[in-house]
mmCIF file as Biopython writes it, N, C-alpha, C and O atoms, coordinates in Angstrom:
data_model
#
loop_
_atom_site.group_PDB
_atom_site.id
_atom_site.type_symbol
_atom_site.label_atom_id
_atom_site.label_alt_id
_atom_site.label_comp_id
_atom_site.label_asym_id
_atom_site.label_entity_id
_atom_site.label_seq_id
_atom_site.pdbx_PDB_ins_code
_atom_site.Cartn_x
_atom_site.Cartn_y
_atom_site.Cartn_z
_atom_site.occupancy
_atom_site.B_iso_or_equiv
_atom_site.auth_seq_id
_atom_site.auth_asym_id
_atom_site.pdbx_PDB_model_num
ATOM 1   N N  . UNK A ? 1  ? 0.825   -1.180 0.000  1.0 0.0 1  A 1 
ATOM 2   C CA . UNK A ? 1  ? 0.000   0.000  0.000  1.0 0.0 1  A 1 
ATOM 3   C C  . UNK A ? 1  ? 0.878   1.255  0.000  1.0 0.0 1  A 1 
ATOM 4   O O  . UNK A ? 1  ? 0.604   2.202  -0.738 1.0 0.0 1  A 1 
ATOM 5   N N  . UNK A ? 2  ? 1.768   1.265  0.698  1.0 0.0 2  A 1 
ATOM 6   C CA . UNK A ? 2  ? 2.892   1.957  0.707  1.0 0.0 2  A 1 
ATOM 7   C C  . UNK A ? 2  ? 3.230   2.424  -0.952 1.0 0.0 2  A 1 
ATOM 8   O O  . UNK A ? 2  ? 2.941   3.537  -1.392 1.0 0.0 2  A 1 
ATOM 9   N N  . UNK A ? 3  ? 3.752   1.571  -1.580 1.0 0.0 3  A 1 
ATOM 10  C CA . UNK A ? 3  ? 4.066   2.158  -3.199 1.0 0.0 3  A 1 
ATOM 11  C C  . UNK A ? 3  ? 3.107   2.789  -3.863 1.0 0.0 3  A 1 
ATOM 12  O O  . UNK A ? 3  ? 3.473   3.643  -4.670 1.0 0.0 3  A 1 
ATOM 13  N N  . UNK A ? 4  ? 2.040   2.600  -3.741 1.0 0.0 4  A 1 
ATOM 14  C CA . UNK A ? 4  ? 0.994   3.357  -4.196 1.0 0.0 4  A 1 
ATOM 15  C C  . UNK A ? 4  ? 0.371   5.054  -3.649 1.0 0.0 4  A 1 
ATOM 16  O O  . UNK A ? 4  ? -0.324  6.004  -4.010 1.0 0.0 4  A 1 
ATOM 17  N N  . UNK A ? 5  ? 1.127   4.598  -2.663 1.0 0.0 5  A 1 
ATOM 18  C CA . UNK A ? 5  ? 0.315   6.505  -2.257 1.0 0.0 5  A 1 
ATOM 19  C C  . UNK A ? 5  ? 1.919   7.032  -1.829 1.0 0.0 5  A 1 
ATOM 20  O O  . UNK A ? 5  ? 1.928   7.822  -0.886 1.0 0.0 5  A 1 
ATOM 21  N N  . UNK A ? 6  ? 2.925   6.772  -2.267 1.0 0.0 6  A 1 
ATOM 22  C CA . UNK A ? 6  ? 3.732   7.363  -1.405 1.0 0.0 6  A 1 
ATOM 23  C C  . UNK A ? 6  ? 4.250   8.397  -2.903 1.0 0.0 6  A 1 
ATOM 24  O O  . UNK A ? 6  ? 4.428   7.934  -4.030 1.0 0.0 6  A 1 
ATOM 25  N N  . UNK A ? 7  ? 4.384   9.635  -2.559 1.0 0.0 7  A 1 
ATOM 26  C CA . UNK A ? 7  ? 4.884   11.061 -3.133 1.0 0.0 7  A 1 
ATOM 27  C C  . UNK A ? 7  ? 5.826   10.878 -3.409 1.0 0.0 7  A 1 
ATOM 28  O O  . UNK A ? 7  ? 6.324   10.535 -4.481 1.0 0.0 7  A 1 
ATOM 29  N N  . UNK A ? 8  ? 6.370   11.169 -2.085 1.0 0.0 8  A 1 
ATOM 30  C CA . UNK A ? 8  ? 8.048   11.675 -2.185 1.0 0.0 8  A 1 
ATOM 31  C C  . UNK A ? 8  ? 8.371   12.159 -0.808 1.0 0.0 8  A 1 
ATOM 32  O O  . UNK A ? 8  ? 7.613   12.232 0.159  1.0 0.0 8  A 1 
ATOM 33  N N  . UNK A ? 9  ? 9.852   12.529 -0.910 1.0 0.0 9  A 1 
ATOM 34  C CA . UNK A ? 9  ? 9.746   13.205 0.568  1.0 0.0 9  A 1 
ATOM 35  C C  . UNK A ? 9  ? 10.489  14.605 0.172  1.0 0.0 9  A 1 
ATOM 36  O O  . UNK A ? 9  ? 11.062  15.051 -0.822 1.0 0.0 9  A 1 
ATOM 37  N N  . UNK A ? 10 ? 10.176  15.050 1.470  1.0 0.0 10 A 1 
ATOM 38  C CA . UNK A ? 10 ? 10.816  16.522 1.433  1.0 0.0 10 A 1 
ATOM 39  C C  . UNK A ? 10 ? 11.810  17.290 1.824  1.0 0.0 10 A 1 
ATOM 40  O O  . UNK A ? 10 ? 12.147  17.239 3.007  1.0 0.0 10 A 1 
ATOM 41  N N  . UNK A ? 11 ? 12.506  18.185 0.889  1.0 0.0 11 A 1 
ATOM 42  C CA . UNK A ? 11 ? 13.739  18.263 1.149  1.0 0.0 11 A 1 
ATOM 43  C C  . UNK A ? 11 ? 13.522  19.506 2.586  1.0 0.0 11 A 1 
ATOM 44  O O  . UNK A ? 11 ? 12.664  20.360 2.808  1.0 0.0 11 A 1 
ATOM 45  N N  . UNK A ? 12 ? 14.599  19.121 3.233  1.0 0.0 12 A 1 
ATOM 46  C CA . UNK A ? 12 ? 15.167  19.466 4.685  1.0 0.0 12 A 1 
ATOM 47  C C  . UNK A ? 12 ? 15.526  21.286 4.567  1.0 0.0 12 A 1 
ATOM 48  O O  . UNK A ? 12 ? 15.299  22.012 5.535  1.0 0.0 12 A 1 
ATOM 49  N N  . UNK A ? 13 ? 16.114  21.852 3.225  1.0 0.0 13 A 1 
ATOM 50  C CA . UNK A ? 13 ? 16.043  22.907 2.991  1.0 0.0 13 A 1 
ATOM 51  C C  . UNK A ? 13 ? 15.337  23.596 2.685  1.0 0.0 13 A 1 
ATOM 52  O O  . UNK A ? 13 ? 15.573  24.747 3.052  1.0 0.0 13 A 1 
ATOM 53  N N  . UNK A ? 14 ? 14.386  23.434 2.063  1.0 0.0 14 A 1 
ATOM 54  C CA . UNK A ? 14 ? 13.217  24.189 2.301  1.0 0.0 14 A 1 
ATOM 55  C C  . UNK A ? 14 ? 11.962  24.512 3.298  1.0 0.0 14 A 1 
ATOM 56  O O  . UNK A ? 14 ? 11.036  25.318 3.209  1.0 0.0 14 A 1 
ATOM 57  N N  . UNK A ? 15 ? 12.359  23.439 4.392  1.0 0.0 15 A 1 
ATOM 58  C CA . UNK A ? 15 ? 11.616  23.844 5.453  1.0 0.0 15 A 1 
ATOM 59  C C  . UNK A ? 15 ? 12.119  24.515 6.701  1.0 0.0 15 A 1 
ATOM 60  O O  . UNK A ? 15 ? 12.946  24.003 7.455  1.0 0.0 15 A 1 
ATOM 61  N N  . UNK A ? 16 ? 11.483  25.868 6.894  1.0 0.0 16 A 1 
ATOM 62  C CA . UNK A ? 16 ? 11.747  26.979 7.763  1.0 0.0 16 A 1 
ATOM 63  C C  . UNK A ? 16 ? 12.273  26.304 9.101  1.0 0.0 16 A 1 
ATOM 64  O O  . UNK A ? 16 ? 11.781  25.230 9.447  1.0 0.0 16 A 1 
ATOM 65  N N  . UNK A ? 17 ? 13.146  26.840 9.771  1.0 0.0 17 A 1 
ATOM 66  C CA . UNK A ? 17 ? 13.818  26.791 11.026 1.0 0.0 17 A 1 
ATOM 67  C C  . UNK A ? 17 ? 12.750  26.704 12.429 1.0 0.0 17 A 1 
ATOM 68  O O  . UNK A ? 17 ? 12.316  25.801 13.145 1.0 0.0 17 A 1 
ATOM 69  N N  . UNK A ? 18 ? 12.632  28.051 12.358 1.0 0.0 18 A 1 
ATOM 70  C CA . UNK A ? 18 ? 11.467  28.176 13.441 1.0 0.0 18 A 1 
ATOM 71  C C  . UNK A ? 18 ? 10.337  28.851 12.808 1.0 0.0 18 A 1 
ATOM 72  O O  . UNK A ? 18 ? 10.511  29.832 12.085 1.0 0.0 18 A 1 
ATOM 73  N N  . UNK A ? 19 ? 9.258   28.390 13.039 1.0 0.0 19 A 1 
ATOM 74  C CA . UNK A ? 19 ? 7.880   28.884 12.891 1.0 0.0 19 A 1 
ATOM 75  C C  . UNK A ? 19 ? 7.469   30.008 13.389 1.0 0.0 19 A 1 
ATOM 76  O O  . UNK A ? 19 ? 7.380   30.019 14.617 1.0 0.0 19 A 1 
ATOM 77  N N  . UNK A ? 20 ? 7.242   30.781 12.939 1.0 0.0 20 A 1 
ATOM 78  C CA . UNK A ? 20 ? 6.693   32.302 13.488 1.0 0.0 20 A 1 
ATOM 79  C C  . UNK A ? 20 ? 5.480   32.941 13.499 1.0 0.0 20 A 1 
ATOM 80  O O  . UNK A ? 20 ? 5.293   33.843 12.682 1.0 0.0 20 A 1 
ATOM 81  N N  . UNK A ? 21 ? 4.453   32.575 14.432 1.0 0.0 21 A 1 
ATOM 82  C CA . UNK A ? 21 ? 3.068   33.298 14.344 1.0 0.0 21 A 1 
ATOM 83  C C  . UNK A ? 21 ? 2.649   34.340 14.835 1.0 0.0 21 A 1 
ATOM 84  O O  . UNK A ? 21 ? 2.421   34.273 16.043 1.0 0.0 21 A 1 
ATOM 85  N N  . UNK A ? 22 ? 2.491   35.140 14.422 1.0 0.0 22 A 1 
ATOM 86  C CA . UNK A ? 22 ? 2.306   36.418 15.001 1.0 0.0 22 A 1 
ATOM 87  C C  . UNK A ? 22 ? 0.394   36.793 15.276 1.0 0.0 22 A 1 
ATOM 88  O O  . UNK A ? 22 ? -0.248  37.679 14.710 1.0 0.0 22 A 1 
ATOM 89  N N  . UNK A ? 23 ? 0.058   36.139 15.947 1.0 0.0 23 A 1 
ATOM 90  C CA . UNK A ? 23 ? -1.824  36.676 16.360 1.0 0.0 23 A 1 
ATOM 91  C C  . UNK A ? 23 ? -2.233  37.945 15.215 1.0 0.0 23 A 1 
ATOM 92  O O  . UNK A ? 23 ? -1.353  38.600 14.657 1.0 0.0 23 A 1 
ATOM 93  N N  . UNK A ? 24 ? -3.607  38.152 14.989 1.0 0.0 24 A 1 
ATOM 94  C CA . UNK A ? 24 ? -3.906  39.572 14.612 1.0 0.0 24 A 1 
ATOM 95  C C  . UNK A ? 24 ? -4.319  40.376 15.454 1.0 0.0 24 A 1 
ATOM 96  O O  . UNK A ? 24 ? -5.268  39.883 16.064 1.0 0.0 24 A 1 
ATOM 97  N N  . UNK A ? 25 ? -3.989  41.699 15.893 1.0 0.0 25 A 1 
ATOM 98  C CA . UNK A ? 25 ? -4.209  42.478 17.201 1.0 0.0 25 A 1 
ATOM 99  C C  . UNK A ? 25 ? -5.607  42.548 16.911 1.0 0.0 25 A 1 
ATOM 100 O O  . UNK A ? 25 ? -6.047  42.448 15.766 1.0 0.0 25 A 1 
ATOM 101 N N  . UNK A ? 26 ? -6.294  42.712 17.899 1.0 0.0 26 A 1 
ATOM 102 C CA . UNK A ? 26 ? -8.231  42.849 18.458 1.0 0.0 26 A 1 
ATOM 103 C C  . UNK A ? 26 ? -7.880  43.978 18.721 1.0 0.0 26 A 1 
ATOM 104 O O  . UNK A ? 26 ? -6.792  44.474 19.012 1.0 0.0 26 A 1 
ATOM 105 N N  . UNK A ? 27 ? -9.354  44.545 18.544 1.0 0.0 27 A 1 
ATOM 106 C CA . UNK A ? 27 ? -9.326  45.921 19.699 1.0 0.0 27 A 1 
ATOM 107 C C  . UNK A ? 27 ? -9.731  45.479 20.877 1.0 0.0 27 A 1 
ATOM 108 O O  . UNK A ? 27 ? -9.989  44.279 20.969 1.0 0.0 27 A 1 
ATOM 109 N N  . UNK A ? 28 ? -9.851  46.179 21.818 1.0 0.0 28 A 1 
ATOM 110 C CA . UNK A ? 28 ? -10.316 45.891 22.963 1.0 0.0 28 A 1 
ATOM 111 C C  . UNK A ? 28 ? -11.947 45.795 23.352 1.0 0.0 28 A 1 
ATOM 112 O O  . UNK A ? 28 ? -12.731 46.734 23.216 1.0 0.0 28 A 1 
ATOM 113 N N  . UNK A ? 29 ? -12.269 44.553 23.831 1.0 0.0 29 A 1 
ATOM 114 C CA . UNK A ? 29 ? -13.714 44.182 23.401 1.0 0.0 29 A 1 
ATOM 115 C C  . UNK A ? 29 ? -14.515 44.494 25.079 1.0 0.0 29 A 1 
ATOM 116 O O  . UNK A ? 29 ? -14.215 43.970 26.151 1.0 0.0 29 A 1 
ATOM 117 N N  . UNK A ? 30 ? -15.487 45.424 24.818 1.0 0.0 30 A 1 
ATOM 118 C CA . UNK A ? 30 ? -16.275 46.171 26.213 1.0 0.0 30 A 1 
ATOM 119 C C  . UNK A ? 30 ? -17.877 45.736 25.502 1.0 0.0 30 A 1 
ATOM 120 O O  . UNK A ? 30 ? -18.589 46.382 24.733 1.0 0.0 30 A 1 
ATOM 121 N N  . UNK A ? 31 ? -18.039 44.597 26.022 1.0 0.0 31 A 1 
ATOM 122 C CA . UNK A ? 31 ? -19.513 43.858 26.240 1.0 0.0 31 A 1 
ATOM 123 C C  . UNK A ? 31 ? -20.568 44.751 26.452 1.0 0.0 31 A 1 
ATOM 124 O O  . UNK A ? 31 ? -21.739 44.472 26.192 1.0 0.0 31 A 1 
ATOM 125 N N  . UNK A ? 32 ? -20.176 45.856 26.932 1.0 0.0 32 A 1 
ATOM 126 C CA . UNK A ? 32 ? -21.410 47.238 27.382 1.0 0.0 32 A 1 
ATOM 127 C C  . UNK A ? 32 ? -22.019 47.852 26.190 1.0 0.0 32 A 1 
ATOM 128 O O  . UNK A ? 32 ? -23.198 48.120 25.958 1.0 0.0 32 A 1 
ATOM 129 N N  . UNK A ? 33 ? -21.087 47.995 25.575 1.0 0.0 33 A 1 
ATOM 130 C CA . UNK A ? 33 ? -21.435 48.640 24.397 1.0 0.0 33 A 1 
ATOM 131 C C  . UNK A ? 33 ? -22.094 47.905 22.896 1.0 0.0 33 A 1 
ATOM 132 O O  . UNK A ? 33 ? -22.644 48.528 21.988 1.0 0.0 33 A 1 
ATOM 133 N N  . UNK A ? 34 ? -21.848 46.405 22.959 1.0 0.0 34 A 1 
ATOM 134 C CA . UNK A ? 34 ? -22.525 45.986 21.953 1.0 0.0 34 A 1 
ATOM 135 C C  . UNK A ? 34 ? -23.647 45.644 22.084 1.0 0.0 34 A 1 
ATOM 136 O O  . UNK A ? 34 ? -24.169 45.538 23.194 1.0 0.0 34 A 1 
ATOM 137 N N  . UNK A ? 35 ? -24.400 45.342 20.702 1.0 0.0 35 A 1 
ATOM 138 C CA . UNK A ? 35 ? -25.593 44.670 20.380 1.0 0.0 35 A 1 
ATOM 139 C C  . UNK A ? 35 ? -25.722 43.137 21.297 1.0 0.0 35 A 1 
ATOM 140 O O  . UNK A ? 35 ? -26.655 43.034 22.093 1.0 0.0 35 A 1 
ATOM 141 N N  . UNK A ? 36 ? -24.914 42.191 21.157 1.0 0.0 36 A 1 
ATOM 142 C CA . UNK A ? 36 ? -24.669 41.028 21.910 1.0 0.0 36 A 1 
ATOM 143 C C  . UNK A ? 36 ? -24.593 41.015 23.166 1.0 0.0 36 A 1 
ATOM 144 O O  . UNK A ? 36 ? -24.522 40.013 23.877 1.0 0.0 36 A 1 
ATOM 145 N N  . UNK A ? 37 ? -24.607 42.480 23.605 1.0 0.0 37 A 1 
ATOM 146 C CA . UNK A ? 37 ? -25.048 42.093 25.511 1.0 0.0 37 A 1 
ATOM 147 C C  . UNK A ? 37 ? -25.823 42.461 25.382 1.0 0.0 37 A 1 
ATOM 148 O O  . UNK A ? 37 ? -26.480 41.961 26.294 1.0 0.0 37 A 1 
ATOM 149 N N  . UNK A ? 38 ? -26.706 43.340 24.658 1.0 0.0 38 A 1 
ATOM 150 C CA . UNK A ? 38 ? -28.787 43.727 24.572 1.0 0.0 38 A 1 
ATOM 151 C C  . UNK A ? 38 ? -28.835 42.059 24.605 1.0 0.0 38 A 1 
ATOM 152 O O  . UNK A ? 38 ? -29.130 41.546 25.684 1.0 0.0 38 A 1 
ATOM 153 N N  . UNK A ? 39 ? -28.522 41.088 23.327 1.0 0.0 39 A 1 
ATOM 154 C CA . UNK A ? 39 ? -29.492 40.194 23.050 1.0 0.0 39 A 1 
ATOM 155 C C  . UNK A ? 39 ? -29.082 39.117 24.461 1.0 0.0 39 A 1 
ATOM 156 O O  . UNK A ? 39 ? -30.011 38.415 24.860 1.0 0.0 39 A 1 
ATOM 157 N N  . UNK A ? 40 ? -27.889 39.009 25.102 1.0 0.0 40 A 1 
ATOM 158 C CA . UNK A ? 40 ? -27.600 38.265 26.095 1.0 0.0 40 A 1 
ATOM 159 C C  . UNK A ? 40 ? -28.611 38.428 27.016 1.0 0.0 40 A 1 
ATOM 160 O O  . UNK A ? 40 ? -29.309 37.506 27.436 1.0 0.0 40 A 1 
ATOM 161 N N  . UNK A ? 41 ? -28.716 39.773 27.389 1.0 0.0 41 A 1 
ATOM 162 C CA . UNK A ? 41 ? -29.781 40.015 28.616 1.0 0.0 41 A 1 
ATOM 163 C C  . UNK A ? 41 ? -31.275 39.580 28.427 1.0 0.0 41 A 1 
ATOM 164 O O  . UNK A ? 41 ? -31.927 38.875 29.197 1.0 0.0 41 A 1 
ATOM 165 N N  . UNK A ? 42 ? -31.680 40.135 27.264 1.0 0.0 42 A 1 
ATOM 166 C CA . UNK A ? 42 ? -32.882 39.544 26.988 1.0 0.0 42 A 1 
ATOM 167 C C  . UNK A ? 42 ? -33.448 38.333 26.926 1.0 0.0 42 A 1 
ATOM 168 O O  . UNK A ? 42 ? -34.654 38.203 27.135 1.0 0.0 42 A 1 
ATOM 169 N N  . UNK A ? 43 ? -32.547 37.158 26.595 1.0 0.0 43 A 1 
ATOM 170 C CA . UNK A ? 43 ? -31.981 35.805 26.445 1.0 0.0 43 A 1 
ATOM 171 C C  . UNK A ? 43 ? -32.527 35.379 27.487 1.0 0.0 43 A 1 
ATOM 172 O O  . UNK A ? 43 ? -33.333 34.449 27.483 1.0 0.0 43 A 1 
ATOM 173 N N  . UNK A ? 44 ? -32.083 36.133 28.721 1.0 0.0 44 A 1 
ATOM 174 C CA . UNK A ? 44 ? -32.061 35.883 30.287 1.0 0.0 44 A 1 
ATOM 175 C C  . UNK A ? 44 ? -33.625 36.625 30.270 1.0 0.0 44 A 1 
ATOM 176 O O  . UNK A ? 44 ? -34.450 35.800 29.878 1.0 0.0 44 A 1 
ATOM 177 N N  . UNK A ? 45 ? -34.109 37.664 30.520 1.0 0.0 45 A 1 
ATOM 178 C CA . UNK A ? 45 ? -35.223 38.549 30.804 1.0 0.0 45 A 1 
ATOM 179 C C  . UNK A ? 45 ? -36.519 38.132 30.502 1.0 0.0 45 A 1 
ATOM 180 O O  . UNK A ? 45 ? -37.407 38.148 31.354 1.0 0.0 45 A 1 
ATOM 181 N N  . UNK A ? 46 ? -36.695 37.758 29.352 1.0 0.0 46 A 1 
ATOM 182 C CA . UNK A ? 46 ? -37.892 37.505 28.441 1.0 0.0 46 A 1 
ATOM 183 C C  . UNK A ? 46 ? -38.394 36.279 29.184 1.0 0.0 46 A 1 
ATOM 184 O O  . UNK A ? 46 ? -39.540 36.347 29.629 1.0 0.0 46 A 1 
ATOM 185 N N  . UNK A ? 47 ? -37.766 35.280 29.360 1.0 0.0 47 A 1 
ATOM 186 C CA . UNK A ? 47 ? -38.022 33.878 30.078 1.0 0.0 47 A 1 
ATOM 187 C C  . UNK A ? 47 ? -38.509 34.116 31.265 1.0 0.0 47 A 1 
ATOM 188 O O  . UNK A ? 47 ? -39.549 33.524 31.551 1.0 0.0 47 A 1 
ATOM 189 N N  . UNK A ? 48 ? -38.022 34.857 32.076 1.0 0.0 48 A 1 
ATOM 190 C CA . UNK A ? 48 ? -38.545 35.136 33.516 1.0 0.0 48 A 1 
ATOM 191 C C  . UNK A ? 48 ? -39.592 36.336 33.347 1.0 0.0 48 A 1 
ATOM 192 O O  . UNK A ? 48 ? -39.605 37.164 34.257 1.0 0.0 48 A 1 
ATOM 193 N N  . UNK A ? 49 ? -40.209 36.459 32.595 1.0 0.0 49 A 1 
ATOM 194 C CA . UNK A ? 49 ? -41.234 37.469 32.482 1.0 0.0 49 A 1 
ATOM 195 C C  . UNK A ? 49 ? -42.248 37.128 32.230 1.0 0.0 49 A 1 
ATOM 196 O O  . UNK A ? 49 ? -43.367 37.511 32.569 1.0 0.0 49 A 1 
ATOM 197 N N  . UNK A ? 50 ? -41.643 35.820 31.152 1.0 0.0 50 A 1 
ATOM 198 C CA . UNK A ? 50 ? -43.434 34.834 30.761 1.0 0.0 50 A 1 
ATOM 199 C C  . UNK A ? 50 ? -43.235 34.060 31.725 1.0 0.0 50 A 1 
ATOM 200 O O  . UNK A ? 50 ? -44.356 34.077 32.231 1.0 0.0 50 A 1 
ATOM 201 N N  . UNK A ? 51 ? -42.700 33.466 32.283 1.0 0.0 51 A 1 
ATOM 202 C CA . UNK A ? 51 ? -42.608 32.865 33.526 1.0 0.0 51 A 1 
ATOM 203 C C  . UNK A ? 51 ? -43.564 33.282 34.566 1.0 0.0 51 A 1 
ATOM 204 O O  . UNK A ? 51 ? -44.444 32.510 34.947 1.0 0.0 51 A 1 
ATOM 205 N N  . UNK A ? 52 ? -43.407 34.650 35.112 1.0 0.0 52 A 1 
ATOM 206 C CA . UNK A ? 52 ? -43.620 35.527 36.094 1.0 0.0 52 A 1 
ATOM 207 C C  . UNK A ? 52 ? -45.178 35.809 35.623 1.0 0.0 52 A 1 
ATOM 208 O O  . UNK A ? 52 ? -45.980 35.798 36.557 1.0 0.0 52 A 1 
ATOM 209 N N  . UNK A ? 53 ? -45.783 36.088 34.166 1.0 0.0 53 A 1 
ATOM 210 C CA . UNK A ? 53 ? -46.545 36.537 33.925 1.0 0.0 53 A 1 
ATOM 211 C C  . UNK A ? 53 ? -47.962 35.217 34.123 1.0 0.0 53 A 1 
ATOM 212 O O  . UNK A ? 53 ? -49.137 35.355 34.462 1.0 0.0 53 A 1 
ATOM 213 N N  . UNK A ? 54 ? -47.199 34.062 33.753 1.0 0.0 54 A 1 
ATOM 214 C CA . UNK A ? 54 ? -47.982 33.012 34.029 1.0 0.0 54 A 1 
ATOM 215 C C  . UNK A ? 54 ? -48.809 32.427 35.301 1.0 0.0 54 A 1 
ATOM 216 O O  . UNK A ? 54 ? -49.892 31.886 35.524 1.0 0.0 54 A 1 
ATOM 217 N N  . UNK A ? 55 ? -47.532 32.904 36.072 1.0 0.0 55 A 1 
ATOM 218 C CA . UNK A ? 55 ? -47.801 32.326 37.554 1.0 0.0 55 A 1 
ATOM 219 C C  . UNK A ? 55 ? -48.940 33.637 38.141 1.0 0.0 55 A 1 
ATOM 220 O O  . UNK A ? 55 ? -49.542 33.412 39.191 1.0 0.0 55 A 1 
ATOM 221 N N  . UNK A ? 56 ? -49.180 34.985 37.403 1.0 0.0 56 A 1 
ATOM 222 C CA . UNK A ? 56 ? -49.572 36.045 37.967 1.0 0.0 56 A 1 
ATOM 223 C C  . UNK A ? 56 ? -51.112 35.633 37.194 1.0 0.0 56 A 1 
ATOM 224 O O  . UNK A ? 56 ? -51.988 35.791 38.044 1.0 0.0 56 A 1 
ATOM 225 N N  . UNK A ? 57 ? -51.700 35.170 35.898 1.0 0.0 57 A 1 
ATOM 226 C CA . UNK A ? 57 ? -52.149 34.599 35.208 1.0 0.0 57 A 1 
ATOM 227 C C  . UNK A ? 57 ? -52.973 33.256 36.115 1.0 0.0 57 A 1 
ATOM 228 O O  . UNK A ? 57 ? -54.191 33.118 36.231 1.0 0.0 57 A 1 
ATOM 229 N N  . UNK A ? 58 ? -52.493 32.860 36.368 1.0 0.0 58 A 1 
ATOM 230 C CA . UNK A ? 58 ? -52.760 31.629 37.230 1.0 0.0 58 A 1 
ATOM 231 C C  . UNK A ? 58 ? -53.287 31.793 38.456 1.0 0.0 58 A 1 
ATOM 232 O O  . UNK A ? 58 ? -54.048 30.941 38.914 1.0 0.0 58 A 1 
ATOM 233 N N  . UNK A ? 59 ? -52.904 33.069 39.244 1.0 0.0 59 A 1 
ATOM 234 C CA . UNK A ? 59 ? -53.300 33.255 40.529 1.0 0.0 59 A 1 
ATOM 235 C C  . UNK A ? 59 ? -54.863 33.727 40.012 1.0 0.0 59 A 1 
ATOM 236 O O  . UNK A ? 59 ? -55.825 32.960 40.042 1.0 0.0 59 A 1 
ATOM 237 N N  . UNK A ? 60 ? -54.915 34.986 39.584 1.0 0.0 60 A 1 
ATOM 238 C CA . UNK A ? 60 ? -55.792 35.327 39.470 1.0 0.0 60 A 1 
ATOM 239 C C  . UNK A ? 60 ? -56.960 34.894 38.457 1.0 0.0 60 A 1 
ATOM 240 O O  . UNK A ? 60 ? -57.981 35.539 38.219 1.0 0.0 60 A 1 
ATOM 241 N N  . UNK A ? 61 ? -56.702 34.050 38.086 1.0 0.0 61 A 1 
ATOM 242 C CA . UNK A ? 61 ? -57.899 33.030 37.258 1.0 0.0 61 A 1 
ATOM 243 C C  . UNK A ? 61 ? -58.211 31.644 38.395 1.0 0.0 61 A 1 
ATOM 244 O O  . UNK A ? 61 ? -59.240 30.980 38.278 1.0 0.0 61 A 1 
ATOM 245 N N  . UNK A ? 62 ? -57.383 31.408 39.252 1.0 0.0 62 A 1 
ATOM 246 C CA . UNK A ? 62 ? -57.229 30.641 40.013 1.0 0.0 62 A 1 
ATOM 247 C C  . UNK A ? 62 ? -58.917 30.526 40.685 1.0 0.0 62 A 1 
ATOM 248 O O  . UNK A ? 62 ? -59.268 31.576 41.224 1.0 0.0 62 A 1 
ATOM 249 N N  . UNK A ? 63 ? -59.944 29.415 40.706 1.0 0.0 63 A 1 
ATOM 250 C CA . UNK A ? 63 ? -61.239 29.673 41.893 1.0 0.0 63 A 1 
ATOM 251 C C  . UNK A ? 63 ? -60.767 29.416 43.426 1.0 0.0 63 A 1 
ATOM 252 O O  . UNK A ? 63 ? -60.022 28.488 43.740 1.0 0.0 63 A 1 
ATOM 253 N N  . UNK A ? 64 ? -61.249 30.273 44.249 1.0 0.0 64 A 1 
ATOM 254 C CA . UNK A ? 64 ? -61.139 29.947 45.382 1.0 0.0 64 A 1 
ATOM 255 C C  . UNK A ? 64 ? -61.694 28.901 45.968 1.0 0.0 64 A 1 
ATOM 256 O O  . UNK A ? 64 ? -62.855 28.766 45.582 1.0 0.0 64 A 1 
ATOM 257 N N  . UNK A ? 65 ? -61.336 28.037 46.799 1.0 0.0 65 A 1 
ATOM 258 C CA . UNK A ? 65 ? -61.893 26.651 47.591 1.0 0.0 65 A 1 
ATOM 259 C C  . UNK A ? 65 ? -62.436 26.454 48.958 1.0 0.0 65 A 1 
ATOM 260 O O  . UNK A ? 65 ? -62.787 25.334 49.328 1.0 0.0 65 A 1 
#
C-alpha cells in the first residue's frame, strides 16, 4: 500500500527553522457597548417574564376553595 500513495519526501532545505506566528491584534472588546449584551440580557429577561406573567395569570384566574 505503501508504493501506491507514497509522493516523495521533502527536502530538509526548504523547510523553515522556526515557525513564526504572530496573532492579529483585536481591539479591545467592552460587552457594554454591543448589540450582543442587549441580546444576552434579553436571552435571560424575556423567560422570567413569561414565567412571572404566568404564575400572575394563574393566581388570578385561580377559583377559590
Amino acid at each position: 500500500m505503501m508504493d501506491k500513495y507514497y509522493i516523495g519526501e521533502i527536502d530538509p532545505s526548504t523547510v523553515p527553522l522556526k515557525r513564526s506566528y504572530v496573532p492579529p491584534e483585536q481591539s479591545q472588546y467592552n460587552p457594554d457597548k454591543t448589540s450582543e449584551f442587549v441580546i444576552k440580557i434579553l436571552q435571560f429577561l424575556v423567560p422570567l417574564l413569561i414565567l412571572g406573567l404566568a404564575f400572575v395569570v394563574r393566581n388570578y384566574t385561580k377559583k377559590e376553595e
